[in-house]
C-alpha positions in Angstrom: 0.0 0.0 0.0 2.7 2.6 1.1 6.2 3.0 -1.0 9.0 0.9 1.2 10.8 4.1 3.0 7.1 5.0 4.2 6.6 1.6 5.4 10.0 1.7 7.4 9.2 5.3 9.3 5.2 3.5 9.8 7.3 0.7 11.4 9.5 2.6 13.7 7.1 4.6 14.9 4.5 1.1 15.2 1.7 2.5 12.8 2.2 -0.5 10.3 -1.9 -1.5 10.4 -3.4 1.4 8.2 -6.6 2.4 10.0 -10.0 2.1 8.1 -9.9 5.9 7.0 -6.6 5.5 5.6 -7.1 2.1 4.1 -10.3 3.9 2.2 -8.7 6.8 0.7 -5.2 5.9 -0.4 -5.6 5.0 -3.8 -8.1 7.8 -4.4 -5.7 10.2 -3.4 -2.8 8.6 -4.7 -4.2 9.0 -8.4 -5.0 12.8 -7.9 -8.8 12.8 -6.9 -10.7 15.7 -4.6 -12.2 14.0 -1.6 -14.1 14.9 1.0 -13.0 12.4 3.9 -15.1 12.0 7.1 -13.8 10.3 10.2 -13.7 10.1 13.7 -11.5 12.1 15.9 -8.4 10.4 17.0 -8.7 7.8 13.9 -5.3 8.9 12.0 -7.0 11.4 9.5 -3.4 13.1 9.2 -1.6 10.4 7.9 -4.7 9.5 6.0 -4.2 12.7 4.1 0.0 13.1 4.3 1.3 9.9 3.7 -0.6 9.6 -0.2 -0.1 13.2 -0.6 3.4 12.9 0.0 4.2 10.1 -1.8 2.6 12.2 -4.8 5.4 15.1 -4.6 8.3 15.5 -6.4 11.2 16.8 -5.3 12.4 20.1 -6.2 8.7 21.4 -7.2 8.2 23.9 -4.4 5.4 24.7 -2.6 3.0 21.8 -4.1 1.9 20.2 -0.6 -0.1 22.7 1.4 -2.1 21.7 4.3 -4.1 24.5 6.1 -5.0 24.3 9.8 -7.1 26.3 12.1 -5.0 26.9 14.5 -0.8 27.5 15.6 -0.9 25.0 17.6 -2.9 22.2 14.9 -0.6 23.0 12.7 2.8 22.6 14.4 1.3 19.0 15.6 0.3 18.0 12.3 4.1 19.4 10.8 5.5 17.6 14.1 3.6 14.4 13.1 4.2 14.0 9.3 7.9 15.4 9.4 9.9 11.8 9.4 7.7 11.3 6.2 8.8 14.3 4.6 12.7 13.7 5.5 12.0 9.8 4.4 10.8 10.8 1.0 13.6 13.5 1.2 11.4 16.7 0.9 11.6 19.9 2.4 8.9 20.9 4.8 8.2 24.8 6.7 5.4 26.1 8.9 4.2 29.2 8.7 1.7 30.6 11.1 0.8 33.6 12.9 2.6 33.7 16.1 6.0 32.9 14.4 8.6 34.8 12.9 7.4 35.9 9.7 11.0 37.4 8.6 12.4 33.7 9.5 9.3 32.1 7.4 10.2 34.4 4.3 13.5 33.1 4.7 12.5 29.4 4.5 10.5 30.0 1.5 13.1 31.3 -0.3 15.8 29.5 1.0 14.5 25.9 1.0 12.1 26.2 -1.8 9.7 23.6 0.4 7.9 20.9 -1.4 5.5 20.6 2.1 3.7 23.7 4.0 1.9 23.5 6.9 0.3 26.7 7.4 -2.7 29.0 9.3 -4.8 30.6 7.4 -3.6 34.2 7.6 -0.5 33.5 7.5 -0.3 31.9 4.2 -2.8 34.2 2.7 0.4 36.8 4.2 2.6 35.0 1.5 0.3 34.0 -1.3 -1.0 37.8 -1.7 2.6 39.0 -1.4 3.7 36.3 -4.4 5.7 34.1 -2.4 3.6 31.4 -3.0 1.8 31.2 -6.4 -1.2 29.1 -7.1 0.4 27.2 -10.0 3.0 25.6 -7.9 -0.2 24.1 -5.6 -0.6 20.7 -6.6 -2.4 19.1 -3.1 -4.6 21.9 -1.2 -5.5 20.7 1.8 -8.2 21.7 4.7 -7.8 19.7 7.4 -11.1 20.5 10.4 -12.8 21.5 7.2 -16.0 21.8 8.9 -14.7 24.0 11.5 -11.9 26.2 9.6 -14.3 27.5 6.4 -16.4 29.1 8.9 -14.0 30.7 10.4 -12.0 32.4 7.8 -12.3 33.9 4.8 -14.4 31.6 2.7 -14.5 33.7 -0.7 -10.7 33.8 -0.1 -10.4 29.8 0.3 -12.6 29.2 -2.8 -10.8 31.3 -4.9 -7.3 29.4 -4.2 -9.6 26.1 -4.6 -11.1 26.9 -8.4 -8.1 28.4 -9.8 -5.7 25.4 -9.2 -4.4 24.1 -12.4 -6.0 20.6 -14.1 -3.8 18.3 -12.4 -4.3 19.8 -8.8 -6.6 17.9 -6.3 -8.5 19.6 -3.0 -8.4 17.3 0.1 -11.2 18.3 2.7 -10.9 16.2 6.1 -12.5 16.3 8.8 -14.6 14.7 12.1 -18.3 16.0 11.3 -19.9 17.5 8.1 -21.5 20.6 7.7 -22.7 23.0 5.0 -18.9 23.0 3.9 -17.9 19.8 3.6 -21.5 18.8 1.7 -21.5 21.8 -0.4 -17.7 21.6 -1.4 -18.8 20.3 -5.3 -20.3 24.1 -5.7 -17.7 26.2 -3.1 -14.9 24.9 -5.3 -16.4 24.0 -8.9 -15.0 20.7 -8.8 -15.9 17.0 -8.3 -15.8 15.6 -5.1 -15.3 11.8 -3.8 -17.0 11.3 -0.3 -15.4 9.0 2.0 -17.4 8.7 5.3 -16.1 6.2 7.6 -17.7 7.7 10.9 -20.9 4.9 11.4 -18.1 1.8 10.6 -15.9 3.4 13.4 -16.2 1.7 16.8 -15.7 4.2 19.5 -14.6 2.5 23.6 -15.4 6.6 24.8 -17.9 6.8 27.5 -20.6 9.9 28.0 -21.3 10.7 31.1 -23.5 13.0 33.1 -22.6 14.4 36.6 -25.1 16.2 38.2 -24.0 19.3 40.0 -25.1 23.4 40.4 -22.8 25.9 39.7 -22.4 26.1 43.8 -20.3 23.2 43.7 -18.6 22.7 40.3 -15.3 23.5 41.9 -16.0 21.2 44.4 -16.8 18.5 41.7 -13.9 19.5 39.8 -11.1 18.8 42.5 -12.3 15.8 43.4 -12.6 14.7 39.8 -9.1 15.6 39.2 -8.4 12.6 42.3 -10.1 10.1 40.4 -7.9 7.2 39.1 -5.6 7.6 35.8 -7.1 11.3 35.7 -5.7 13.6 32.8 -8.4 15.8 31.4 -9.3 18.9 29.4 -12.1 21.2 31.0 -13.6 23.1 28.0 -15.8 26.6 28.5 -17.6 28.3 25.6 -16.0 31.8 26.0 -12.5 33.0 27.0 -14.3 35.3 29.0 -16.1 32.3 31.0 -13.0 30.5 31.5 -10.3 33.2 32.5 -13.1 34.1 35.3 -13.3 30.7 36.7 -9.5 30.4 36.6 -9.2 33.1 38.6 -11.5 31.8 41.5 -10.2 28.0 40.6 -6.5 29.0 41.4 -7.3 29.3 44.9 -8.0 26.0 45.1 -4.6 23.1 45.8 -5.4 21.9 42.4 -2.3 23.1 39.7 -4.1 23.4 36.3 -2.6 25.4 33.0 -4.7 27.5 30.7 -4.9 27.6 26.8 -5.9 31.0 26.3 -6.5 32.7 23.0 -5.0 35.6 24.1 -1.7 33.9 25.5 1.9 34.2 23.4 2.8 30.8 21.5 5.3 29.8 24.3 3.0 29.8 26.7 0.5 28.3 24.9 3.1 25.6 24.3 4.2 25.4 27.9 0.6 24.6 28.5 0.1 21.6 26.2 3.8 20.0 27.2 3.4 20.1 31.0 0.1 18.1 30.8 1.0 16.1 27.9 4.4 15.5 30.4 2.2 14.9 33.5 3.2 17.7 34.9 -0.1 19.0 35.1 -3.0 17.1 34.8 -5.7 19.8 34.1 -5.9 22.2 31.4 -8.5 24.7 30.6 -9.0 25.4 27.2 -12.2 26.8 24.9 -13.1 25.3 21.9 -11.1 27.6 19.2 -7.8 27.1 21.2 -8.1 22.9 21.3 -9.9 22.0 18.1 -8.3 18.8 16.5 -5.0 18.6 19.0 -3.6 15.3 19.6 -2.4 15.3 23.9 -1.0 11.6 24.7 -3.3 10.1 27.0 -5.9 12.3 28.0 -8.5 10.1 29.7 -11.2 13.1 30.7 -12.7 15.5 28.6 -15.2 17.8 30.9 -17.8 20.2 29.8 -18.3 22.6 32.1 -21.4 23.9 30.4 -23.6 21.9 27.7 -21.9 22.3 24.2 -24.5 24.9 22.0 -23.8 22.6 18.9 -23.8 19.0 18.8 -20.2 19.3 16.2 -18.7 21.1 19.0 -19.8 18.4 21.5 -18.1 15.7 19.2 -14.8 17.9 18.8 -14.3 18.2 23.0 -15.4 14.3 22.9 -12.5 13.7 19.9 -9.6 14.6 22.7 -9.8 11.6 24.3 -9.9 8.2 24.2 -7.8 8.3 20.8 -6.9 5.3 18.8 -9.6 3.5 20.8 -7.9 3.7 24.4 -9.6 4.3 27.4 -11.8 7.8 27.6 -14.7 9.8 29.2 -16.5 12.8 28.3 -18.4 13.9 31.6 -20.7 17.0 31.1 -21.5 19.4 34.7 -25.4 20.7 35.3 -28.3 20.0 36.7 -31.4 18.3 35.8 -32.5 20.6 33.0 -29.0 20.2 31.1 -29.2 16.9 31.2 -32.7 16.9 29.1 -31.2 19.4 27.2 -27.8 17.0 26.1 -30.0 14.2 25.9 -32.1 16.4 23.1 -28.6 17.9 21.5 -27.3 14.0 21.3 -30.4 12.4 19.9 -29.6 9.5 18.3 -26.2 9.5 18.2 -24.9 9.3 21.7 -25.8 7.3 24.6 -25.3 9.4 28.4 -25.3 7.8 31.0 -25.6 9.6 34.6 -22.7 8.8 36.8 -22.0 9.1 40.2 -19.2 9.2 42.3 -17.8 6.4 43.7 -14.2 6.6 45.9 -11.5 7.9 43.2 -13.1 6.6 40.0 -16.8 7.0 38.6 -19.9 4.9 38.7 -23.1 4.5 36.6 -24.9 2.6 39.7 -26.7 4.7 41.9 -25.6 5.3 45.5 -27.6 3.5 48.4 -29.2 6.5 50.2 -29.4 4.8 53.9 -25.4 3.6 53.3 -24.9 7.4 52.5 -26.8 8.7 55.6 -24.8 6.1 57.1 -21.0 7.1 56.1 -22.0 10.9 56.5 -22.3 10.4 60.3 -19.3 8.3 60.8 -17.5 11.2 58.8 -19.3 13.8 61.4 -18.1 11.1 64.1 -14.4 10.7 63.0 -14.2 15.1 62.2 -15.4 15.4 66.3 -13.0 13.0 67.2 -9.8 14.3 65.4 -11.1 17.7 66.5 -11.3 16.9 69.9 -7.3 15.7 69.9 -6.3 18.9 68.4 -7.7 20.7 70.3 -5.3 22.7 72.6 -2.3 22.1 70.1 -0.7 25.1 68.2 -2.4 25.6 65.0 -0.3 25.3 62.0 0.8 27.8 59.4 -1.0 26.7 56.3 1.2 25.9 53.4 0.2 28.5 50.3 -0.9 27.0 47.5 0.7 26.1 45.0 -1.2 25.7 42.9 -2.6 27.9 39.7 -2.6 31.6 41.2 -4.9 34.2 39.8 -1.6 36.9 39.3 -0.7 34.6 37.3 -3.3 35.4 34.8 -1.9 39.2 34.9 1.8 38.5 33.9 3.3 39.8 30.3 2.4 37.0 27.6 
C-alpha cells in the first residue's frame, strides 16, 4: 500500500496497520482525486491525508503540498507528526503561522524552496498575496477540520485558491463531522468531489457521562474529579471570558491546572500543552477555538463545564480523548435541565449515562441513600473526634498554594 521508505518510518514509529480511514482513501488520493473524507477524531486522519499526498510530490517542485490548519498550535502538531515522512521521502517541509517569525518564514521559503507547508490561514494568505507562493506551484490543497476552519475564515478567499488550481491539482477536505462546507464543497470549489465517510463503521470505547452538580459546587466536583484514578483531562468553557473568570476563582483552590488562552503568546501556549501532555499537570483549561483537532498523549477526561450549544462542537471536545480506541470519558457538569437538554442535542447519536461518584473513579450505579446517611455520620463522628485531639495544640501555618494563582493570569504574555 505505502512505498517501502514509508513503510519503514510506519514501522518505527509502530503505525504499520493502516486504520479504516486511511485504508479507504489511499488509492483515491494517490491517483490525484478531490475527496471529501469524514472520520472520527483520533482515527489517523493526518496520515490518511499526508502519507498519499506525499508520496505524490516531487522533489524540487516547491510549494505543491499545502495543508491549512485552524489553528498555531494544529498545525505545528500536524508538521510535528508528518515530518519523518517528509525527511524519508527526502522533501523539504516549513510552517508558517501567525505567532511565528514571519522574517524567518520568508527566509524558508526562499531558501528551502519547500515541497510541504503547513500553514494557518492568515499567514499563508500573508505570502500568497505577497507572491511568495503562487497558485500554479499548488498541486495538493488541503483543509484539514474543514467543517470547522471554512467558517471561520475567509471563505471567498479559500474558494478562490480552490477553483483556480491548475487541471492536475486535487483539494483534500478532512475532517470529524460534516456541515454545509464539507457537503457543499462540489459548488464552493467547482470541482468534483469523492466522499469518503467512515464515521458509522468506526467503533468508538469513549464513554458519555452525566454528573449532576449546580454551579455552587462545580469547583467542588472539579477537585475531586481531578483525584479520580488515571485522571488527565481537558475542561472546556464556551467563552474565553467564562473561562479566564473561573480560573481566577479555581486558582485558589490546591489543584495546579494550565490554561490555553487565545490571548496567550505561542510559548506559553506551548508550555501549557507540554506540561500536561508531560504529566506535569494534569488539568488544562481550554475553549473550543484554542483545542480543536489537537492530539495530547493520553488524556482520559474531557469535561464540559457547560452543555456544548452545537452537537459538532460536542463531538470535537469528545475527539480529545480516548484516541486510537484507548480508554476515555466525556463527563458533562449541570443540573437536571442540562441533562434533558444534552440528551435532546445528542439524539440519536450518543448514549449518556448519569454517573456518580464512587471513591476515586466513577460509577453508573446509583448510590444506596441509607449507606450514605450512614457514612455521613461516621464522617461527622471521626471530624469530632480528630477535633477533639487537636484541640489545645498550636495551630499550623497553612502551606500557600501552590497551585494555579490568579496573578498569574496578569503576567506579560
Amino acid at each position: 500500500m505505502y512505498q517501502e521508505k514509508v513503510k519503514q518510518v510506519l514501522i518505527k514509529e509502530h503505525k504499520n496497520q493502516p486504520t479504516l480511514i486511511q485504508k479507504e482513501t489511499y488509492d483515491a488520493i494517490r491517483n490525484g482525486a478531490s475527496l471529501v473524507g469524514l472520520a472520527k477524531t483520533g482515527t489517523g486522519k493526518t496520515l490518511a491525508y499526508a502519507i498519499p499526498s506525499l508520496e505524490r510530490a516531487q522533489q524540487g517542485n516547491a510549494n505543491s503540498v499545502v495543508i491549512i490548519a485552524p489553528t498555531t498550535e494544529l498545525a505545528v502538531q500536524i508538521r510535528h507528526a508528518i515530518n519523518p515522512y517528509i525527511h524519508a521521502l527526502g522533501l523539504k517541509g516549513v510552517s508558517l503561522v501567525g505567532a511565528g517569525n514571519r522574517k524567518r518564514q520568508e527566509d524558508n521559503l526562499k531558501k528551502k524552496h519547500p515541497e510541504v507547508i503547513v500553514a494557518t490561514p492568515g499567514r499563508f494568505f500573508d505570502f500568497f498575496s505577497s507572491g511568495r507562493i503562487k497558485v500554479e506551484q499548488i498541486k495538493t490543497l488541503i483543509i484539514d477540520e474543514a467543517d470547522d476552519i471554512l467558517e471561520f475564515t475567509k471563505m471567498e478567499l479559500l474558494s478562490s485558491l480552490g477553483q483556480n488550481l491548475g487541471p492536475d491539482g486535487q483539494i483534500l477536505l478532512f475532517g470529524a463531522t460534516d456541515s454545509e462546507i464539507t457537503r457543499d464543497a462540489e459548488e464552493v470549489f467547482n470541482r468534483h468531489f469523492l466522499l469518503v465517510d467512515v464515521r458509522n463503521e468506526q467503533e468508538s470505547t469513549t464513554k458519555h457521562y452525566f454528573l449532576q452538580v449546580d454551579n455552587q459546587h462545580k469547583i467542588e466536583f472539579l477537585q475531586r474529579m481531578t483525584k479520580l484514578d488515571h485522571f488527565k483531562g481537558i475542561l472546556f468553557f464556551d467563552s474565553n471570558k467564562t473561562m479566564m473568570r473561573f480560573a481566577g476563582i479555581f486558582g485558589h483552590t490546591k489543584t495546579k491546572f494550565e490554561l490555553l488562552a487565545n490571548e496567550f503568546g505561542k510559548e506559553r501556549r506551548e508550555k501549557a500543552l507540554n506540561d500536561l501532555a508531560s504529566g506535569k499537570t494534569k488539568l488544562l483549561l481550554a475553549t473550543d477555538l484554542a483545542a480543536r483537532g489537537l492530539d495530547i498523549p493520553g488524556v482520559t477526561y474531557v469535561i464540559n463545564f457547560d452543555i456544548p450549544s452545537e452537537t459538532n462542537t460536542y463531538m470535537h471536545r469528545a475527539g480529545r480523548t480516548g484516541r486510537m480506541n484507548a480508554e476515555g470519558y466525556v463527563v458533562t457538569l449541570g443540573d437536571d435541565h442540562d441533562l434533558r437538554d444534552l440528551k435532546k442535542l445528542l439524539a440519536d447519536q450518543l448514549e449518556v449515562e448519569r454517573v456518580y461518584f464512587a471513591g476515586y473513579h466513577l460509577t453508573t450505579k446509583k448510590p444506596n441513600k441509607k449507606k450514605k446517611e450512614e457514612k455521613k455520620e461516621q464522617d461527622q463522628g471521626v471530624k469530632q473526634t480528630v477535633t477533639a485531639k487537636k484541640k489545645g495544640k498550636k495551630r499550623k501555618k497553612r502551606n500557600k498554594n501552590k497551585g494555579y494563582h490568579p496573578h498569574y493570569l496578569k503576567e506579560k504574555k
